[in-house]
C-alpha positions as CSV (number, residue, x, y, z in Angstrom):
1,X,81.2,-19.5,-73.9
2,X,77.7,-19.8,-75.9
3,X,77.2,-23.6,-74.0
4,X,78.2,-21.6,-70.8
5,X,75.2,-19.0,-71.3
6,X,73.1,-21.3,-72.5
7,X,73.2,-23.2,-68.9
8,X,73.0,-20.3,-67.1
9,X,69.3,-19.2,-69.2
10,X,68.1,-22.7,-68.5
11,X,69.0,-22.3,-64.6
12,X,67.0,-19.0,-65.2
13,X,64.2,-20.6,-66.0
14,X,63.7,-23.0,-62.9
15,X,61.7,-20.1,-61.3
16,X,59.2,-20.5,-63.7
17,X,58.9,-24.1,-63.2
18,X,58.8,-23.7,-59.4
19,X,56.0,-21.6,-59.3
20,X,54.2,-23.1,-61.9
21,X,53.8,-26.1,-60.0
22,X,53.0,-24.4,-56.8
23,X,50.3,-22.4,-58.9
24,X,49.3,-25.7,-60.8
25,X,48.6,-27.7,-57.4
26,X,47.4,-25.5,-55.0
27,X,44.2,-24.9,-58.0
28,X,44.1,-28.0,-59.4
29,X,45.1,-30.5,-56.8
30,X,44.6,-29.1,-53.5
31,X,41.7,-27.1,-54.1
32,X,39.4,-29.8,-55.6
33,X,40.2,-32.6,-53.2
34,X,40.4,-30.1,-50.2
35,X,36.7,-29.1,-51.4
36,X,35.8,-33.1,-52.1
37,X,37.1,-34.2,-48.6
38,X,35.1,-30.9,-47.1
39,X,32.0,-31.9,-48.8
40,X,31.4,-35.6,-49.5
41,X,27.6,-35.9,-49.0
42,X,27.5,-33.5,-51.7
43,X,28.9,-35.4,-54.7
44,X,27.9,-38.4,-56.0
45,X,31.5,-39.4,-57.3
46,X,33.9,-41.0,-55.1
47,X,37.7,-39.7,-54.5
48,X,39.3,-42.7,-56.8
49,X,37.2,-41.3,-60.0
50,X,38.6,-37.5,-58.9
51,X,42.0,-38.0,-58.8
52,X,42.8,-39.0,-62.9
53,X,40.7,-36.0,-63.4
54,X,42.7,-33.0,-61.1
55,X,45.8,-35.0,-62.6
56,X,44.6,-34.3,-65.8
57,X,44.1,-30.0,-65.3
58,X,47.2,-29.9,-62.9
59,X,48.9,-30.9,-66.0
60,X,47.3,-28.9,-68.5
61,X,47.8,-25.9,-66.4
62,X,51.5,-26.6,-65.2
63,X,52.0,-27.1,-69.0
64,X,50.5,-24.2,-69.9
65,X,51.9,-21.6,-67.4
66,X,55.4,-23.0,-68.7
67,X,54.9,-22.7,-72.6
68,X,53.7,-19.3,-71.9
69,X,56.6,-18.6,-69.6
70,X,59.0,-20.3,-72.6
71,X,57.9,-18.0,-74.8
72,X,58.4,-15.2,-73.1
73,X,61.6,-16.2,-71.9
74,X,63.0,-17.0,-76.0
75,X,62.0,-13.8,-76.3
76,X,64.0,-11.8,-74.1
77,X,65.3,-11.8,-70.4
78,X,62.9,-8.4,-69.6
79,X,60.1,-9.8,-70.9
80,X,60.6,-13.3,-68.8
81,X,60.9,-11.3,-65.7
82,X,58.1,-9.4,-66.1
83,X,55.9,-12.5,-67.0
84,X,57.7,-14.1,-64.4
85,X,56.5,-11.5,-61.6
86,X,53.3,-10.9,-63.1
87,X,52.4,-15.1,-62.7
88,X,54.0,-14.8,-59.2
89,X,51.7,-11.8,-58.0
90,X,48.5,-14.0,-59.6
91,X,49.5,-17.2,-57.2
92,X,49.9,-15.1,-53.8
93,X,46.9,-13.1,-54.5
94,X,45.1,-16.1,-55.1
95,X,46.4,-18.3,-52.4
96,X,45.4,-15.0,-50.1
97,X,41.9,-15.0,-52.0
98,X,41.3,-18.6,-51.4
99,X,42.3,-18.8,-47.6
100,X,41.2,-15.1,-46.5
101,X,38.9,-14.0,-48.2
102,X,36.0,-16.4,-48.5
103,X,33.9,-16.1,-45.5
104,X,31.5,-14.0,-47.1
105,X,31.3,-15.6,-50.4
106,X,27.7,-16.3,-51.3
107,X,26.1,-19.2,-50.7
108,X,26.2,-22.5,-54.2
109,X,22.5,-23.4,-52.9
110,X,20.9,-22.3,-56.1
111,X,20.3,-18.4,-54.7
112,X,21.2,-16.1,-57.4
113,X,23.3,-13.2,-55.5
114,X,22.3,-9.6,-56.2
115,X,26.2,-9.1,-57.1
116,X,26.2,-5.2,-56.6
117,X,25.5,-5.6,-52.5
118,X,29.2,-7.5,-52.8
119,X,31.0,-4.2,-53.5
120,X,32.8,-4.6,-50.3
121,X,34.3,-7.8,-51.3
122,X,35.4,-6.5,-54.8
123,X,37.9,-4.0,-52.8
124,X,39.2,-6.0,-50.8
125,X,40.4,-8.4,-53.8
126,X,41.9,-5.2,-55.3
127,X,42.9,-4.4,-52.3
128,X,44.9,-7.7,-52.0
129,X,46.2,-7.9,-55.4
130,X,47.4,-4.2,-55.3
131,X,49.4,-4.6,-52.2
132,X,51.0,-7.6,-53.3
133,X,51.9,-6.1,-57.3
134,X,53.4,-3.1,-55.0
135,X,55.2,-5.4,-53.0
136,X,56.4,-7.4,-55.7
137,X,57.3,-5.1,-58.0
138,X,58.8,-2.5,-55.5
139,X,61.1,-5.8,-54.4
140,X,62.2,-6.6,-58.4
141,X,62.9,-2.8,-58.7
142,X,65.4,-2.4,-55.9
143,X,67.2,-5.8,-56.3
144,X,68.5,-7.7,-59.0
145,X,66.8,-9.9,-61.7
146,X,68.8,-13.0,-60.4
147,X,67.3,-12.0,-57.2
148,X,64.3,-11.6,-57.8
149,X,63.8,-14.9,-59.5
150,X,66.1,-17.1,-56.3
151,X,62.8,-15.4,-54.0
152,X,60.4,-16.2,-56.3
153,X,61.9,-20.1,-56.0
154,X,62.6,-20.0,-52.4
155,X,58.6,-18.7,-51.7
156,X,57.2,-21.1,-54.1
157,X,58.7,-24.4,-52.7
158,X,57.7,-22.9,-49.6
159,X,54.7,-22.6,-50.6
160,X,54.1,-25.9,-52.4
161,X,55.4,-27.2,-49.0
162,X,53.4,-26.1,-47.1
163,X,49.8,-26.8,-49.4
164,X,50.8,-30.0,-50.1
165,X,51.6,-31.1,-46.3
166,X,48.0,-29.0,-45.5
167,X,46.4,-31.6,-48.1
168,X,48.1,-34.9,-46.7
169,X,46.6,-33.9,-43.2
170,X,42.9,-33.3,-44.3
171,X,43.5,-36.7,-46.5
172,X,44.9,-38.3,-43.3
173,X,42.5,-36.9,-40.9
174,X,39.0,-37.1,-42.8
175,X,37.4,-39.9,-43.1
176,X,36.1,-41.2,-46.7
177,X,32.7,-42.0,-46.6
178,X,31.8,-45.4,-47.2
179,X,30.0,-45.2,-50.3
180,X,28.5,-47.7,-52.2
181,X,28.5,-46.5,-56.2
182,X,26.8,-49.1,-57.2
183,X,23.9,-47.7,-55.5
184,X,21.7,-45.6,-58.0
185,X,18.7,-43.6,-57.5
186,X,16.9,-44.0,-61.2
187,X,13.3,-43.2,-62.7
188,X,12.5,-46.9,-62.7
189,X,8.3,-47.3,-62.3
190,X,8.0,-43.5,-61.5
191,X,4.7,-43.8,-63.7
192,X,4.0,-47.6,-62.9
193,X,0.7,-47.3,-60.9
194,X,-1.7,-49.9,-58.9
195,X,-5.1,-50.9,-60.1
196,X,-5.5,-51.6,-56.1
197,X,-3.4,-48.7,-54.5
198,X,-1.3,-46.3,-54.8
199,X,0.3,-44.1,-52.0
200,X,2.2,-40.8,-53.3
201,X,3.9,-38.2,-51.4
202,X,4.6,-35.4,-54.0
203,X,7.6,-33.3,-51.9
204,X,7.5,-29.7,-53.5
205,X,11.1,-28.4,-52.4
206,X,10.9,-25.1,-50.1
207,X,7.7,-24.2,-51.0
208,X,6.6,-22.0,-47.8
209,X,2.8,-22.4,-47.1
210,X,2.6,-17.5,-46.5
211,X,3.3,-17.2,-50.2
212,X,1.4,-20.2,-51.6
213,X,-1.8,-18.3,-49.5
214,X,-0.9,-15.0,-50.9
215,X,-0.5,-16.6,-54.4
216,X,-3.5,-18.4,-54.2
217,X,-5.5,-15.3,-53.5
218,X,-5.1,-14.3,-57.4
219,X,-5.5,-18.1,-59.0
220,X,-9.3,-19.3,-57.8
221,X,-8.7,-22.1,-60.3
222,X,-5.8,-24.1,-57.2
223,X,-9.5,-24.9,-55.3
224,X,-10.4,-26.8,-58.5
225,X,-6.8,-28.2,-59.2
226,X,-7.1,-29.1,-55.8
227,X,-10.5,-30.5,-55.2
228,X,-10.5,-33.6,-53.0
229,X,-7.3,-32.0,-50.8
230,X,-7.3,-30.6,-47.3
231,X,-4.7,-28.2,-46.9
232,X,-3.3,-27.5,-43.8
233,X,-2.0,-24.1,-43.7
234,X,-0.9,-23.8,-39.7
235,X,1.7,-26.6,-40.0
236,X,5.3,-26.7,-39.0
237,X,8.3,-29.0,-40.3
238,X,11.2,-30.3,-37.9
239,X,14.0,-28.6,-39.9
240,X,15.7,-25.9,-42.0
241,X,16.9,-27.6,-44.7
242,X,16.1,-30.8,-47.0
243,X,18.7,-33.0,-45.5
244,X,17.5,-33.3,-42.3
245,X,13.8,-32.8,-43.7
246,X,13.3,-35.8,-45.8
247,X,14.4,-38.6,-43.3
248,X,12.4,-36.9,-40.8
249,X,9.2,-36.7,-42.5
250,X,9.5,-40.7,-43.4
251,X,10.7,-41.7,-40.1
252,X,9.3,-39.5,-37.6
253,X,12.9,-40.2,-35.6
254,X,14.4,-36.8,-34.9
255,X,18.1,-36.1,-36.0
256,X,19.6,-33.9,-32.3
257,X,24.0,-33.5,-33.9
258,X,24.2,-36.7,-31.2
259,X,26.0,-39.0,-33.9
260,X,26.9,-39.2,-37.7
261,X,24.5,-37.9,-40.1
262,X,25.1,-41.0,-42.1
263,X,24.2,-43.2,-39.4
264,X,21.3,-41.4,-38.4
265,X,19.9,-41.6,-42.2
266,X,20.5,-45.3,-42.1
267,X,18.4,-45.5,-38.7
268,X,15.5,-43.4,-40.4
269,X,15.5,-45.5,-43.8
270,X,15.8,-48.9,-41.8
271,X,13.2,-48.6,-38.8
272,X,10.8,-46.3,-39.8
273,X,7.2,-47.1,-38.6
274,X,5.3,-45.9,-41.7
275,X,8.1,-47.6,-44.1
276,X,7.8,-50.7,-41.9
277,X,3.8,-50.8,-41.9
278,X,4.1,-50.4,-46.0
279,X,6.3,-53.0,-46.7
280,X,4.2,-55.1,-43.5
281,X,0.9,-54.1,-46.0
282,X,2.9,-55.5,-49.2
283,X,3.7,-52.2,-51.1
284,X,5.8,-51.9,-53.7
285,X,8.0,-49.2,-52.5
286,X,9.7,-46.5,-54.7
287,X,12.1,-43.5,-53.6
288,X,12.8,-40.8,-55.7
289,X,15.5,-38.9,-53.8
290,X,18.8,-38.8,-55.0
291,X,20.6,-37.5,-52.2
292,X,20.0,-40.3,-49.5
293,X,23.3,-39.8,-47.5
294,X,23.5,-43.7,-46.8
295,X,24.3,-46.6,-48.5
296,X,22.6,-49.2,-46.2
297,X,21.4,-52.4,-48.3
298,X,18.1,-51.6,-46.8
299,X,17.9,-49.0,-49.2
300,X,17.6,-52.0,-52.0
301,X,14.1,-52.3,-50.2
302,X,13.3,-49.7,-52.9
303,X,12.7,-51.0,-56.6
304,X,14.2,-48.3,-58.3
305,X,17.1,-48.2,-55.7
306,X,19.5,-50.5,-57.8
307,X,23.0,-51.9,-58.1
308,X,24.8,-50.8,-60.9
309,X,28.0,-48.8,-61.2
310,X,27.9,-45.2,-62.1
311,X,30.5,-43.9,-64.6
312,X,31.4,-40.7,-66.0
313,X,29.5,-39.6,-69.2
314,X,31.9,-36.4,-69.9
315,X,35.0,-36.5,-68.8
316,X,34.8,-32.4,-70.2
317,X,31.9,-31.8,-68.0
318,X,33.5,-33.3,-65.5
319,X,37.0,-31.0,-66.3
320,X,34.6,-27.8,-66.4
321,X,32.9,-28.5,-63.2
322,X,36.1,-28.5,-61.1
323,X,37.8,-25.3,-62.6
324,X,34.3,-23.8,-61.5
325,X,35.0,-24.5,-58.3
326,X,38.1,-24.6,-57.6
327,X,38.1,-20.5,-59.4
328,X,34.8,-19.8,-56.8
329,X,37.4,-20.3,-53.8
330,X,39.9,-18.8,-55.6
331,X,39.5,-16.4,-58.1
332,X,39.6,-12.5,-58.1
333,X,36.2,-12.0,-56.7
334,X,34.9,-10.1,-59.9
335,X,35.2,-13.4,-61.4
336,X,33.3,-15.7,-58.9
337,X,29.9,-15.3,-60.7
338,X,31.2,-17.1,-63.7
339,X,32.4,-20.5,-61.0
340,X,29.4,-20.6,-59.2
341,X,28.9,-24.3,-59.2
342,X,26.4,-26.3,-56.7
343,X,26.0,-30.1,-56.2
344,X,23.4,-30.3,-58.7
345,X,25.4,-29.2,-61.3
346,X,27.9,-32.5,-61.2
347,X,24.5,-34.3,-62.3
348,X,25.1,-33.4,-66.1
349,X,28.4,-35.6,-66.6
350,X,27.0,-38.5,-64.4
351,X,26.2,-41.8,-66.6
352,X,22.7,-43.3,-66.6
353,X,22.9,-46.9,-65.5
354,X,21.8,-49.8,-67.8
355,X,18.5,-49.7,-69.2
356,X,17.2,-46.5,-67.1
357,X,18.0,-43.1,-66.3
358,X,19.2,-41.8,-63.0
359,X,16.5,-39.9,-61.3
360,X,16.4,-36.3,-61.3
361,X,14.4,-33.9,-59.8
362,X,14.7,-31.6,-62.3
363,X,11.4,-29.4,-62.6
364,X,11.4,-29.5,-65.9
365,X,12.2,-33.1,-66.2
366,X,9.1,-34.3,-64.3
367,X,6.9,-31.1,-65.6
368,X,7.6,-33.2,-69.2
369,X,7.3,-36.5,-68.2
370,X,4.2,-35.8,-66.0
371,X,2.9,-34.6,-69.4
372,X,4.1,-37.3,-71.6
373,X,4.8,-40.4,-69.8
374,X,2.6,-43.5,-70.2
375,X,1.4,-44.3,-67.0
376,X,1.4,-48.6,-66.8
377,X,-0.6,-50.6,-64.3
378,X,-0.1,-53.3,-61.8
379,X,-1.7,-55.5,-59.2
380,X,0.8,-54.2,-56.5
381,X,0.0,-51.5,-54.0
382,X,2.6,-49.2,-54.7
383,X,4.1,-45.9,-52.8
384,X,6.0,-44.0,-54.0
385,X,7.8,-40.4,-52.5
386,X,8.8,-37.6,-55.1
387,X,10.8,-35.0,-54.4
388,X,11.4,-32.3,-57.2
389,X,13.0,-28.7,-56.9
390,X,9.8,-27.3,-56.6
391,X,10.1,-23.9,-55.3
392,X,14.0,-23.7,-54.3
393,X,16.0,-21.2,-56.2
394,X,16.9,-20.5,-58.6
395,X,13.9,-18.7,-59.8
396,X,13.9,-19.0,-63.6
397,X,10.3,-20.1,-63.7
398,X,7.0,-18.2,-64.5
399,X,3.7,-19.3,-63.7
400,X,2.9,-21.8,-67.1
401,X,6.6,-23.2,-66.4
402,X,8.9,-21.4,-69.3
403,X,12.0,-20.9,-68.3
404,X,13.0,-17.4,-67.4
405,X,16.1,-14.7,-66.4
406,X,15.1,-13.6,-63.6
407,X,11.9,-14.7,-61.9
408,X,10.5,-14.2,-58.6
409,X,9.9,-16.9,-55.3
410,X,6.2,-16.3,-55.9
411,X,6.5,-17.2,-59.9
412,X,8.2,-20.9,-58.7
413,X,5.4,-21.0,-56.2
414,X,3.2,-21.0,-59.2
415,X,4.9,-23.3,-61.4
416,X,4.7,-26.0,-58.7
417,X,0.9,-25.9,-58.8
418,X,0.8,-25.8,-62.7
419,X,3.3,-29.0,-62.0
420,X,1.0,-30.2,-59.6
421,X,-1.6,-30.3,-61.6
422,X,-0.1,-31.8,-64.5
423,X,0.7,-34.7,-62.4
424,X,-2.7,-35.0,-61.2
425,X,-4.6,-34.9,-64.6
426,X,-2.1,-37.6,-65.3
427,X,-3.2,-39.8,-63.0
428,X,-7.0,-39.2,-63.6
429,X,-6.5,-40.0,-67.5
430,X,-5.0,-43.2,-66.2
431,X,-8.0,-44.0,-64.0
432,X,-5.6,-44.2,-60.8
433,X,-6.4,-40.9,-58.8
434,X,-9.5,-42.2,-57.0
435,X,-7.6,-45.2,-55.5
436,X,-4.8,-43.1,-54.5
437,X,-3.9,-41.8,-51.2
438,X,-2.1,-38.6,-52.2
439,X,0.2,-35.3,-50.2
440,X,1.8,-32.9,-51.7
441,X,3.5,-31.0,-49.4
442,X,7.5,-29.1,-48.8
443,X,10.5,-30.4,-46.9
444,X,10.2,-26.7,-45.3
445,X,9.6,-23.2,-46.2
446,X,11.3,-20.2,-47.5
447,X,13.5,-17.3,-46.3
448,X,16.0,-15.6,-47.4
449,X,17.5,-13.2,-44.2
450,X,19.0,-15.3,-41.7
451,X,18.1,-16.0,-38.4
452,X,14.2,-17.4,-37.6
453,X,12.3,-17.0,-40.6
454,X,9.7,-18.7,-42.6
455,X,11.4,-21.8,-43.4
456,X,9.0,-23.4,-40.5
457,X,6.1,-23.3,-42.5
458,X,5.9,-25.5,-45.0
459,X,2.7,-26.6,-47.7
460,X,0.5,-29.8,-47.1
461,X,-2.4,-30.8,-49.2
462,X,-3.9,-34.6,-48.1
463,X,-6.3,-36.6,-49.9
464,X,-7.2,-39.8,-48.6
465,X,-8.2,-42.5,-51.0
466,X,-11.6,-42.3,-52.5
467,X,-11.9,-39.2,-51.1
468,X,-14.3,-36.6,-52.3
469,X,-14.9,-33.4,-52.2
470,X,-14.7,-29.6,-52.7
471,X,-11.0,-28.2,-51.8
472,X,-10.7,-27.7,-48.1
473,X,-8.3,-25.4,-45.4
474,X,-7.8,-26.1,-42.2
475,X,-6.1,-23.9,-39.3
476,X,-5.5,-26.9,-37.0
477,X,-1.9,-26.7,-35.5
478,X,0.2,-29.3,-37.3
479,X,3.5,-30.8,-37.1
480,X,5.5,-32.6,-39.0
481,X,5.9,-35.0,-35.3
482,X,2.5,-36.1,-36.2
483,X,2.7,-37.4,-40.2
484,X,4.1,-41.1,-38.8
485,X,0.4,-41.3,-37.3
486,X,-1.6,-39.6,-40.2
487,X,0.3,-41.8,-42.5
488,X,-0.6,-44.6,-41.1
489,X,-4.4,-43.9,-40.8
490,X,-4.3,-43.4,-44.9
491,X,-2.6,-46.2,-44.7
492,X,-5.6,-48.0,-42.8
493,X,-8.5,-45.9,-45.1
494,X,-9.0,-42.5,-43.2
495,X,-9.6,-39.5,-45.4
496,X,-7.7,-36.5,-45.7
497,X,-9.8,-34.8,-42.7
498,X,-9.3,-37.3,-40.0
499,X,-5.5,-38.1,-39.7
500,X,-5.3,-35.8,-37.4
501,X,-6.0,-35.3,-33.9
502,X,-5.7,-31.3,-33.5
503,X,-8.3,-29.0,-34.6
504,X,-9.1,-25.7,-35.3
505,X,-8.9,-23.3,-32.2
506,X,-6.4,-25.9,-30.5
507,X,-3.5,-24.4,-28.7
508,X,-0.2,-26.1,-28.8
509,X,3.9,-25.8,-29.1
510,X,5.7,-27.3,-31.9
511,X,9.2,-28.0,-32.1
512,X,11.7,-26.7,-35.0
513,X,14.9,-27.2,-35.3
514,X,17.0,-24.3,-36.9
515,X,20.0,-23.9,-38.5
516,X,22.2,-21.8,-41.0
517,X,23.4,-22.9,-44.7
518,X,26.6,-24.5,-44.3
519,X,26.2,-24.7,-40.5
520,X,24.5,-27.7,-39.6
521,X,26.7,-28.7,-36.8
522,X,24.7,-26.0,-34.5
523,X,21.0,-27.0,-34.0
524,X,19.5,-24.4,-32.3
525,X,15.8,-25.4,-30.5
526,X,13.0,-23.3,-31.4
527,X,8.8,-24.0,-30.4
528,X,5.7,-21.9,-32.5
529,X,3.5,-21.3,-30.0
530,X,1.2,-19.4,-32.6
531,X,0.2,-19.6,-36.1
532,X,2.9,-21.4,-37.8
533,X,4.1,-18.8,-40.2
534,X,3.5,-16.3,-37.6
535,X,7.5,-15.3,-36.5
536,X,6.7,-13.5,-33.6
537,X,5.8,-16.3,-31.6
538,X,8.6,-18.5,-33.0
539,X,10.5,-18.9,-29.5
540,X,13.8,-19.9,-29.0
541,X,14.3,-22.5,-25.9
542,X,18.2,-21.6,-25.7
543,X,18.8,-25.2,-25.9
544,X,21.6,-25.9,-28.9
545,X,22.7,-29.2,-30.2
546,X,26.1,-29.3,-31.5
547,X,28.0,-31.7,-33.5
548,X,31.5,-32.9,-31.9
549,X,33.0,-35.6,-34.0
C-alpha cells in the first residue's frame, strides 16, 4: 500500500517537471538564441560560444524551479498545487508578455526611458497576469487537483512544442553570418604618430551641430580649443544612424536596402577612393571602429585590425548578460528597467587579444588615455579614424567629464569638447599637431521624437595641415556626398578652407536618407533645401527603399 502511494506522488509530480522545462527553455533557450539569430551584427560572439552558455542557465533554472517545486511538494499535496499553479500562471503570463506585449518596449540604444510615460504598459502586464491567475485559479477551484495538474502537462508539452519547433525554423531559416572571430578591432598604435604626417578623423558619436551652436554660445574658450579649425555648421550627413554613417563617410558609396548590409560594408571598406588614395600615398592605416559589420580580409589592410581569436573573459558576465535580456522580452514590465541590456554591454566579458586590448570607444576610456598615453613617433604617414560615444546616450556626463545620474544631451555635448581638447593638447605636447591634417566631426545628429528631426545635422571642424589660424564658421551648404573630394584635397595639402567647392550664400539640395531605430529595412528619401538643421525645409521626395531579402 505505502510503495503504491508513493508511485502515485511521484506521478504527481511530472507536472512540475513538464512545465519546468517549458518555462526553462522558452527563457533560457529560445529566448537568447531567438534574440542572437534576430540580431547578429550586434554581438561580437558567434552562436557556437552561446550555446554552452544558455545550456548552462536552462539548467540552473530547470533545476531550480524543481527543487523549489520538491520542497513544496514533501511538504504537503496543498501546498504543491498551489506552487504548482502559481509557476504555471508565471510561464503563460510570460510567454504572453514576451510575444504580445513588446512592441512598445523602449528602445536598448543607450536612451534612458522616462519610466513613468510607460504607465500604459504596466496595466496591461497586470492586466495579463490577472486574467490568467483568474483563469487559472477559477479552473483549479471547480475541478480536481489531479485535473488540474493532467492540464497543466497537456498545456506545457504543448507549449514546449510549439517554442521549440518556432526555434528550429528561425535556426533553419536565418542565415548565420559568416564571421570571422579571429578578426579584432584593438587599440594597437592609437597614439603612434608620424614625424611626416598624420591624418585623423576624430568621429564624435551623434553630436548634432544646433546644440553644439547653442552650447558654444556660453563657452568662448571652443574658439581657442579650436583655433586652426573651420567649422562648418550648414552640413548634412547621408544617414540616421552610425551603421550606415561610418561606411558612408569613408567611401562616399551610398548604401539604397538594394543588397546585404554586409556586402555593402565590404564594398565601402574595399574600394573606397580616399582609402584607396591613402594606402596609394603609403599611409599607415588604422581603424578604430569596432562594429565593422564585415569580415573581408581587406579589413587586415588596417594595422590594428588583427587575427587573433576572441575568447570569453567571464563566463558570469556572460551568464548575467543573457538573463538581462532574455527578462527585457519577457519579464512583468515593472521589471524591464532592471534587463535593459544594449550591444555595448556584452563588451565587459569579451577577452583582450594577446599583447593589446580590444578597442573601445568608451568616452572615458579615450578621455584617460588622451590624458595619459605616451604618444610614440614614426617615419610613416599614418591615418587613423576614431570613433568614440561622444554625445550618444546615455547622458551621465557633465561638462569637465565626471560621471553623473542624470545629465542632459547638452552636458555630453560639452564633454566631447573638453575630450576634444584633451586629445589636441596631446598632440601639441608631442610636437605632431602642426603636421596633422585633422576633422572632428559626428556620424549624424540628435533627436529624440521620431519622424524628421535633427539627426541630419551633424558637427565638422577641418584643419588642414600646417594650417593656421583663428577659429573659423562657415554657412556654406555641405554634404557628407562631398568629404570623398575634400579628403582628398588634405590629402594633396589644401587647408581646411578650400576642400570645398560651395560657399556661403550658395543654394543647393542635399540628400538624407532616414530611418527609424530598429527599422532599417525602410529608407525613406529626404533633400534639405535650407539651412541644414533647419526642419522645415527637410522635404520628403516619397521615394522609399526597402529591404526584401
Amino acid at each position: 500500500m505505502d510503495k503504491k502511494k508513493e508511485k502515485k506522488n511521484i506521478k504527481d509530480f511530472i507536472p512540475a517537471v513538464l512545465v519546468s522545462l517549458a518555462a526553462s527553455f522558452m527563457l533560457m533557450v529560445f529566448a537568447p538564441i531567438e534574440i542572437y539569430y534576430s540580431n547578429q551584427d550586434q554581438f561580437w560572439f558567434e552562436i557556437k560560444q552561446l550555446i554552452p552558455v544558455v545550456a548552462c542557465l536552462f539548467v540552473l533554472l530547470f533545476i531550480g524551479s524543481l527543487i523549489i517545486l520538491g520542497i513544496m511538494f514533501l511538504i504537503n499535496t496543498k501546498v504543491y498545487n498551489i506552487g504548482l499553479a502559481m509557476y504555471f500562471i508565471a510561464f503563460i503570463s510570460s510567454y504572453i508578455q514576451g510575444n504580445f506585449l513588446v512592441k512598445n518596449l523602449p528602445g536598448l540604444d543607450g536612451t534612458q526611458p522616462v519610466w513613468k510615460d510607460y504607465i500604459s504598459e504596466d496595466i496591461k502586464t497586470i492586466v495579463v497576469w490577472v486574467v490568467v491567475s483568474a483563469v487559472v485559479i477559477a479552473f483549479s477551484i471547480k475541478f480536481k487537483p489531479v485535473i488540474m495538474r493532467k492540464a497543466v502537462s497537456i498545456v506545457s508539452v504543448c507549449m514546449f512544442l510549439m517554442i521549440a519547433v518556432t526555434m528550429v525554423t528561425v535556426v533553419l531559416t536565418t542565415k548565420v553570418a559568416d564571421k570571422d572571430y579571429e578578426m579584432v578591432v584593438t587599440d594597437k598604435d592609437e597614439f603612434e604618430m608620424s614625424s611626416d604626417t598624420n591624418f585623423i578623423i576624430l568621429l564624435l558619436d551623434a553630436m548634432e551641430g544646433g546644440t553644439y551652436n547653442e552650447v558654444a554660445q556660453n563657452h568662448p574658450e571652443y574658439a581657442e580649443i579650436m583655433k586652426d579649425f573651420t567649422y562648418y555648421d550648414n552640413t548634412v550627413c547621408g544617414y540616421t544612424f552610425t551603421k550606415q554613417s561610418i561606411p558612408f563617410i569613408l567611401s562616399g558609396i551610398w548604401y539604397e536596402n538594394e543588397r546585404p548590409f554586409e556586402e555593402y560594408a565590404a564594398d565601402a571598406y574595399t574600394n573606397s577612393p580616399f582609402l584607396t588614395k591613402l594606402t596609394q600615398k603609403g599611409y599607415k592605416m588604422s581603424l578604430y571602429e569596432p562594429e565593422l559589420y564585415t569580415t573581408d580580409e581587406e579589413l587586415y589592410k588596417f594595422s590594428n585590425i588583427i587575427k587573433n581569436k576572441t575568447g570569453i573573459s567571464s563566463y558570469f558576465t556572460f551568464l548575467k548578460r543573457e538573463i538581462q535580456i532574455s527578462g527585457y522580452k519577457y519579464a512583468p514590465f515593472v521589471l524591464k528597467r532592471f534587463c535593459m541590456v544594449g550591444a555595448q554591454d556584452f563588451e565587459d566579458f569579451r577577452a583582450n587579444p594577446d599583447d593589446c586590448k580590444a578597442y573601445t570607444y568608451d568616452n572615458e576610456t579615450f578621455y584617460d588615455e588622451a590624458k595619459n598615453s605616451e604618444v610614440t613617433t614614426t617615419n610613416d604617414k599614418t591615418f587613423k579614424f576614431i570613433h568614440i560615444w561622444g554625445a550618444h546616450v546615455p547622458f551621465v556626463f557633465d561638462k569637465d567629464m565626471n560621471r553623473i545620474e542624470e545629465g542632459t544631451y547638452a552636458q555630453n555635448v560639452e564633454a566631447c569638447m573638453t575630450m576634444t581638447d584633451a586629445y589636441l593638447k596631446k598632440l601639441k605636447e608631442n610636437g605632431v599637431y602642426d603636421n596633422s591634417v585633422i576633422i572632428v566631426m559626428a556620424d549624424h545628429g540628435y533627436g529624440l521624437s521620431y519622424g524628421p528631426r535633427n539627426r541630419q545635422h551633424p558637427v565638422l571642424f577641418v584643419k588642414g595641415k600646417n594650417e593656421s589660424h583663428d577659429y573659423t564658421v562657415s554657412e556654406a551648404p555641405i554634404s557628407y556626398d562631398d568629404l570623398q573630394e575634400a579628403f582628398s584635397r588634405l590629402l594633396d595639402g589644401a587647408t581646411g578652407e578650400e576642400v570645398f567647392d560651395y560657399k556661403e550664400g550658395d543654394e543647393r539640395k542635399r540628400r538624407y536618407l532616414y530611418f527609424e531605430y530598429e527599422h532599417e529595412e525602410i529608407l525613406e528619401e529626404f533633400y534639405q533645401e535650407g539651412y541644414a538643421g533647419d526642419l522645415d525645409t527637410l522635404k520628403a521626395t516619397g521615394r522609399k527603399y526597402i529591404y526584401s531579402e
